[in-house]
C-alpha positions, 0 to 999 in steps of 0.5 A, spaced: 500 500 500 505 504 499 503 509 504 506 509 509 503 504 513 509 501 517 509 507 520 502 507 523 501 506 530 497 500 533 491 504 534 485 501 531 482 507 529 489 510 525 489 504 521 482 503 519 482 511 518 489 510 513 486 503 509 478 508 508 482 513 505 485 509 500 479 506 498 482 499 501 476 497 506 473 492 502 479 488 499 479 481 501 484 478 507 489 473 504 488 470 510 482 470 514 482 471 521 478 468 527 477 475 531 474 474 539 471 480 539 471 484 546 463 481 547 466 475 547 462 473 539 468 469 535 468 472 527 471 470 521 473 477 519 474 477 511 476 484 509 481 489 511 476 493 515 470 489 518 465 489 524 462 484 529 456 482 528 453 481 535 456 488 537 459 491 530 465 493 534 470 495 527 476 491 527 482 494 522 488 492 519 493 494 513 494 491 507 502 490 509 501 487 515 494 482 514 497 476 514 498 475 521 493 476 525 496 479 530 496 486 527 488 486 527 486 492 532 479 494 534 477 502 532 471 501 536 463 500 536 460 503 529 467 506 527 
């Protein structure tokens, strides 16, 4: 994504502000996760910027660092 994005901090919402302004927040994940969400619901998440379907928390992560799930932040509740 040649932008930078390893010089993002770990906060969840800089990350999914940083893949919606470049219009990457859809692109599928090479690697899907499973997500414990902090309701405690498990979720396969699928695109860079997807949400809980029990509490819609938004969880982020840049193309670069997808991979591992690791590097997946929560940004918050409908973000």
């Amino acid at each position: 994504m040649s932008c930078g994005c390893s010089n993002i901090s770990n906060d969840g919402k800089a990350i999914v502000d940083l893949v919606r302004s470049k219009g990457k927040e859809e692109m599928l994940l090479a690697v899907p996760h499973e997500i414990k969400c902090s309701c405690n619901n498990i979720f396969i998440m699928t695109k860079l910027v997807d949400k809980c379907p029990k509490c819609q928390m938004t969880y982020g992560v840049t193309p670069c660092s997808s991979k591992n799930k690791d590097n997946v932040k929560a940004a918050d509740i409908n973000y």
